[in-house]
Phi, psi and omega in degrees: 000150192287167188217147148324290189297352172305344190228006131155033172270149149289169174293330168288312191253349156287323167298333153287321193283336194293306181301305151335285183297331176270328200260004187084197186281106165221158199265187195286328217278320171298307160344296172316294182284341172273348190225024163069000188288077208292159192300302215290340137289321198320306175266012154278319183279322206281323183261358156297332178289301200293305214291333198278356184052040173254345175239187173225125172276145162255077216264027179265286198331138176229133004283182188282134169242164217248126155233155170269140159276172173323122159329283201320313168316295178298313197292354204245336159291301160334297182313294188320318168280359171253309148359288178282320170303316205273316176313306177313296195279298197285024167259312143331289157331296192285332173299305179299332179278342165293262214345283203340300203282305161343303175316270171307314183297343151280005175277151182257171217270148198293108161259109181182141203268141167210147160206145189245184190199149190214129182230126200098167190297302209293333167287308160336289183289327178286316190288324161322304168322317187288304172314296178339301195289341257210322197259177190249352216206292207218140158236085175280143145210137187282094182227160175226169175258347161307339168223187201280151177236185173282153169286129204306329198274309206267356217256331165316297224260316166319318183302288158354321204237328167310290172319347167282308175287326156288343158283337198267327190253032170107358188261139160295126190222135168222147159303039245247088187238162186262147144277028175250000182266327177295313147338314190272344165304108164322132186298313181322306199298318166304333171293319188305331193296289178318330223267299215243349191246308181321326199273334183347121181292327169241053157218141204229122124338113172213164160193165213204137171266006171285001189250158202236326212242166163244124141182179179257123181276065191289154152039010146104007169294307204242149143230115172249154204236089177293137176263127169300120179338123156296002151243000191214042190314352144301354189232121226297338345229336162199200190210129204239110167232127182249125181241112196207113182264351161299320156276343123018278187282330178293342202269315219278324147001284200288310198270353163300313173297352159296304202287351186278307178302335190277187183243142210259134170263130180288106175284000000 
């Protein structure tokens, strides 16, 4: 059940403020007795409460009394003010993740052959997604409708923005597609394409009906790999990353003379 304190009140100052609204303009010592507040607290809450602009004091009066303001007011202050505490924290939050990632990004890099495996859409897709983000330098990605894919819409419209954030920090991206995969692009993705990529100096679009395979090239380094179901080869079943920079290189071999061959798409 929702609570007063659910939005920064103590157990004290939702009960006074609670109390307030049923007895009306009261001075603390009645307060105290309508809302269980013991007197020896009673004016510590009361002015925590005014900071909080949930009551208004009559300070003509003797002794001094109290109203609660309006629910709708208070409840719309609370909010505000939690609001900006929460801005307030994730602004924090982001100052540290600047230190850190300067910090860890200066330690160097592991060169040790590793490969990982991701099984299901959902898995799938966070680790391409995740690689994207990983590279520093060159992204090729490859794709055909000739072999299965992931959905096309999230997995697109993801891409799309990754692939945005990697032109911003310097990477170079080509583009390699069957045109029946281009045919086959939900119109958002292609707008965004047109919209934010297209004009890019280092993203370059092309396509061959010669490619078979879906996968990604990072950093002349990394390879991810869609894997077909093993009983249902229309159908997609994981995603495979090999950071081997031998095989890397053996992938980026086979796939230049496509890509030298292939034809630049007119958006």
């Amino acid at each position: 059940m929702a609570s007063l304190r659910d939005l920064g009140l103590s157990e004290y100052e939702a009960r006074a403020y609670r109390a307030l609204l049923n007895t009306g303009p009261a001075t603390a010592k009645e307060l105290s007795r309508a809302s269980d507040v013991p007197m020896g607290r009673i004016y510590d809450v009361l002015n925590s409460l005014e900071q909080y602009n949930l009551v208004r004091s009559q300070t003509a009066s003797r002794p001094k009394k109290y109203v609660a303001v309006e629910p709708a007011t208070a409840l719309d202050r609370l909010l505000e003010d939690k609001k900006r505490e929460l801005d307030a924290q994730a602004e924090q939050y982001e100052e540290i993740v600047d230190d850190l990632s300067v910090e860890l990004d200066a330690a160097e890099p592991v060169e040790e052959q590793f490969w990982t495996a991701a099984v299901g859409a959902e898995n799938a897709v966070d680790l391409l997604i995740e690689r994207l983000a990983a590279a520093e330098d060159r992204i090729v990605v490859v794709g055909s409708d000739r072999s299965p894919l992931f959905d096309v819409s999230e997995l697109g419209i993801l891409a799309v923005d990754e692939l945005e954030s990697a032109l911003d920090r310097g990477v170079t991206i080509e583009v390699l597609l069957t045109p029946g995969l281009v045919d086959s692009l939900p119109p958002e993705v292609g707008n965004r394409h047109r919209r934010t990529l297209s004009e890019h100096p280092r993203y370059e679009v092309r396509t061959a009906p010669n490619v078979a395979g879906t996968f990604n090239l990072i950093d002349a380094t990394e390879v991810t790999i869609h894997v077909p179901h093993p009983l249902e080869p229309d159908e997609p079943f994981g995603v495979i990353d090999l950071k081997d920079p031998e095989f890397a290189a053996d992938v980026q071999e086979l796939y230049g003379p496509r890509w030298e061959a292939a034809e630049p798409l007119s958006f």
